[in-house]
C-alpha positions, 0 to 999 in steps of 0.5 A: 791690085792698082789701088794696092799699088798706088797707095803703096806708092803714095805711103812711099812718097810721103815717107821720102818727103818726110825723109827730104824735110828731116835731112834739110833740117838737119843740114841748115842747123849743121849749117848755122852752127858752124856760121862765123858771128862777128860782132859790129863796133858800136853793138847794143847786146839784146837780151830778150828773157821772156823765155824758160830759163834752166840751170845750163843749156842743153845742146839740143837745135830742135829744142823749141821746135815743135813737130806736131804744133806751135814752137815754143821759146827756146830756152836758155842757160842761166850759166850761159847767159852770165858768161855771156853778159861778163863777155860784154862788160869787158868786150869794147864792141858792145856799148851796153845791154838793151833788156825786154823783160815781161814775164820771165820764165823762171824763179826769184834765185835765177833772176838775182843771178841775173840781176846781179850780173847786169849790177856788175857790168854796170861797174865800169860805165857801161849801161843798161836800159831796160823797156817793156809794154807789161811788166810782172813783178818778177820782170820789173825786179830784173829791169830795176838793175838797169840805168834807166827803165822805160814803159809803154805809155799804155802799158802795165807794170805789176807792183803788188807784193807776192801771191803763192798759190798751191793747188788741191787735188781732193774733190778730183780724188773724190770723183775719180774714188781714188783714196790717197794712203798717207804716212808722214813725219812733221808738223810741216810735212804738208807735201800730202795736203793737196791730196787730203784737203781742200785748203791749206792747213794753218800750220801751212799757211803759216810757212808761207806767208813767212816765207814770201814775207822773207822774199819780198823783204829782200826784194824791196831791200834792193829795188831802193837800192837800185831806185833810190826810193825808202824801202818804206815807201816802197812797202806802201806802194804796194801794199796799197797798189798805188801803181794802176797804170803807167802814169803813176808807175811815173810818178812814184818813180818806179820807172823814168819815162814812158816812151814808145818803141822808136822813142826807146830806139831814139834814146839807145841812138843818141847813148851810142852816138847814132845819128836818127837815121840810123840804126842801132846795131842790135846783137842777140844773146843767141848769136853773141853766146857763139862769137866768143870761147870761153876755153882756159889753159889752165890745168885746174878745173872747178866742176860744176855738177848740175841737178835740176829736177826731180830725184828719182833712182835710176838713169836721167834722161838728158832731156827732161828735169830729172836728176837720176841717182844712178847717173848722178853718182856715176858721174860724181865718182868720175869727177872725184877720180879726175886729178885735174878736177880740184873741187866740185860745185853742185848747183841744186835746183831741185825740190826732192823726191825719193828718199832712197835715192837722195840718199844714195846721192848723199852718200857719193857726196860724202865720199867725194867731199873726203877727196876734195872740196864739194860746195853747193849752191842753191838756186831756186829749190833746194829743198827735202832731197836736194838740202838731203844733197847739199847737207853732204856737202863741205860749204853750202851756199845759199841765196836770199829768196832760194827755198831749201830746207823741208827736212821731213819725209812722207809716204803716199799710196793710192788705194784705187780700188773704187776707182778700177770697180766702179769706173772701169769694171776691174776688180782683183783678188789678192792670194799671200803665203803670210799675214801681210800682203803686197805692201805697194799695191793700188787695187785695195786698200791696205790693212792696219798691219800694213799701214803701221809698217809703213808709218814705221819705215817713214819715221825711221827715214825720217831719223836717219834724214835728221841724223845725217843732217846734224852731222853734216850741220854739225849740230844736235840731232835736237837743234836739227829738228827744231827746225826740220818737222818737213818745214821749208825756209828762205835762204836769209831764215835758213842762214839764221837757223844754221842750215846755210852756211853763206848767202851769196851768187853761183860766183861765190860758190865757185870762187870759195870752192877755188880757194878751199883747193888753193887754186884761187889765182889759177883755175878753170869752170867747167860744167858737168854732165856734158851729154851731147846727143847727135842730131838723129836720137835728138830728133827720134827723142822728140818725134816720138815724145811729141806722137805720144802726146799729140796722141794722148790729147786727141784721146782724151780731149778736155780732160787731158788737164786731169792726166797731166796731175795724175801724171804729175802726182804718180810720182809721189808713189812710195817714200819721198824727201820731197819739197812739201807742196808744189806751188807758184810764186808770183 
């Protein structure tokens, strides 16, 4: 009875001690949100961007947290980030930007809009110095916006050209006796080669070299702009990888010094007219995003609408990259019901999904496009399902290394019936009143009755994806698949081929969507959905997330890398519009 007691006492302990740890949580970050920032005369703003970084941030303080193991960065928001560099240009507290940039989290379309920020608030003689130990290619991209770029003496900076990398899941498929049962539209439709092959098919392999081709043109292009160095030579320096070390990153000019952190720290003192012991005011993004409003009295309103993710039917969850058609096109019908709201930008960054609820998305695009101004702007991806959004739309903007197109659909099913038998020691048996049988089923593989069903229901969405694109195009449904066949284009070949209609920044989406509803000279952005969870349910979200996984891993051990791509490729199940690989740019 006294062991009952005491270890009831000790559960009832742990309980409230776990109960005191929470709620102290919850007040200090209550606490520093209602903190008062004042920004300091003679201010460098520091921008540290080796972070993930999404279309906009999510209110969530406890986002980097981890209750169950080591922090991750917390990310930040593209849309968020711009507005707090456009502050700083007019702000006369903040003398320039100090950059620290080595491997940014994120696509080439975010940093050009990145990039572009900093080129701006350049303009009017503020400047931008930019430092690093190592510098990927992507993160030296960025840094050459700045006035000056600096590296360590010892350090590393990457200079040579672009590698895309897809990954194949056969041999795995093979061991697990798991048979994928594909149904696809399109000589470029290579979304199913990872599950069918051990490479990249040729017409595949043709798409993308292309299509870094394209990227690394345009970024080539800028970095002579921004270094004064031929866009030829430049070409020759990294096809040859001319640049090994920091020295000779030096001496072919991709960078104008190598110094040390207190050399850096020396140069920023005497740029703000410092004295050497002193220190140079520093104010990171996370605090300057607090010191200033961004609200306008206007009572025009440009909305911005976000899709960052996959397309999936049903309700999003705020916070994961889901774009759920169901809360997608509720929120849009609010939008379009909303007088104040005189035009709607929709910034894509999405690679697809379901071809059923791309669709169902298109058409609350359409209708709210027959009210007023919808323009989309392209980030990254936006591509299959999210070119199935943007088609819709009345101006589609692009920019150059954004990734879009892929106007093709496919369907996958797993026949695991080897697996469950053989493996796992589950076997099953199918009774059906008719000639056909369960047409999504994975414990047998389907018959060829079924399979011709299925190939006729993905040519007809492929028709109907086609169809809906030439009319949003305004072209031919024979010029549209001259170059759909499920094949994915750079925002520069999407503009050539007529899928894009302009190449330009979030800004210019915005601004076109303005002056479409005559409100150029008097407007306000504000950005949608606008979820904001309380602290509890954010923290029982995470919490239970967090259990369910930490759980998994201990289950599984080393083999939890095959549940996290099983995990990943169930999500193909049924009939997708859906970019036609998953790979990494870098």
């Amino acid at each position: 009875m006294n062991f009952v007691k005491g270890f009831l006492t000790s559960c009832l302990g742990a309980f409230a001690a776990m109960a005191l740890v929470l709620l102290s949580i919850v007040v200090l970050i209550s606490m520093s949100g209602e903190e008062e920032i004042m920004v300091k005369d003679n201010s460098v703003l520091m921008l540290d961007l080796d972070v993930p970084i999404l279309e906009i941030e999510k209110e969530d303080p406890f986002s980097g947290l981890s209750l169950f193991g080591a922090s991750s960065r917390k990310p930040i928001g593209l849309a968020q980030l711009r507005q707090c560099i456009a502050k700083a240009k007019t702000d006369p507290k903040i003398k320039g930007i100090y950059l620290s940039i080595s491997y940014p989290m994120t696509g080439f379309t975010v940093i050009e809009e990145i990039r572009e920020s900093l080129i701006s608030f350049r303009e009017d003689g503020k400047w931008v110095v930019a430092y690093s130990e190592v510098m990927s290619e992507g993160a030296y991209y960025l840094a050459s916006a700045a006035d000056k770029v600096y590296l360590n003496p010892e350090g590393e900076i990457e200079f040579n050209g672009l590698a895309v990398e897809v990954s194949f899941f056969k041999r795995l498929f093979d061991k697990l006796e798991i048979k994928p049962e594909v149904f696809r539209v399109g000589e470029f439709k290579s979304a199913v080669e990872p599950f069918l092959l051990e490479k990249m098919s040729d017409s595949n392999r043709l798409q993308l070299t292309e299509m870094i081709g394209s990227i690394y043109d345009y970024v080539l292009t800028k970095i002579s702009e921004s270094r004064n160095i031929p866009k030829a030579e430049l070409k020759d320096i990294s096809d040859k990888m001319l640049v090994r070390n920091a020295g000779l990153a030096e001496e072919y000019g991709l960078v104008d010094s190598l110094l040390y952190d207190d050399q850096v720290q020396n140069e920023l003192k005497q740029r703000i007219g410092l004295a050497e012991d002193k220190h140079v005011e520093f104010v990171k993004y996370s605090k300057y995003k607090r010191s200033f409003s961004t609200y306008s009295k206007s009572d025009n309103e440009v909305a911005v609408i976000v899709a960052e993710g996959t397309i999936l039917p049903g309700k999003a969850n705020p916070g994961r990259s889901i774009i759920g058609s169901e809360s997608f096109i509720g929120e849009l019908r609010k939008l379009r019901e909303n007088e104040r709201i005189k035009a709607v930008v929709i910034r894509i960054n999405s690679p697809g999904g379901s071809s059923l609820a791309s669709d169902v998305i298109w058409r609350e695009i359409r209708n709210t496009a027959n009210v007023k101004p919808v323009i989309a702007s392209m980030s990254d991806y936006a591509a299959s399902g999210g070119y199935y959004m943007a088609m819709g739309c009345d101006t589609i903007v692009a920019q150059p290394h954004t990734i879009t197109g892929s106007i093709g659909v496919f369907s996958i099913l797993y026949d695991a019936s080897g697996f469950l038998g053989n493996k796992i020691g589950i076997t099953s048996e199918e009774l059906k009143t008719g000639e056909i049988g369960e047409l999504i089923t994975i414990s047998r593989p389907l018959s060829d009755s079924e399979k011709a069903i299925w190939q006729k229901r993905t040519e007809e969405v492929y028709e109907t994806f086609t169809q809906k694109a030439a009319e949003g195009r305004r072209m031919s449904v024979e010029n549209i698949k001259k170059v759909a066949s499920g094949r994915v284009w750079t925002g520069v070949q999407a503009k050539e081929r007529g899928l894009v209609d302009i190449l330009g920044s979030f800004d210019d989406a915005v601004h076109i969507a303005a002056e479409t509803a005559g409100v150029a000279d008097d407007f306000k952005v504000r950005f949608y959905p606008q979820y904001k969870p309380s602290i509890f349910e954010q923290l029982v979200d995470q919490f239970d997330e967090e259990a369910q996984l930490s759980k998994i891993k201990a289950q599984l051990g080393d083999n939890f890398y095959f549940y996290q791509q099983w995990e990943r490729v169930k999500s193909y199940h049924g009939t997708q519009a859906r970019m036609p690989f998953e790979m990494k740019i870098q």
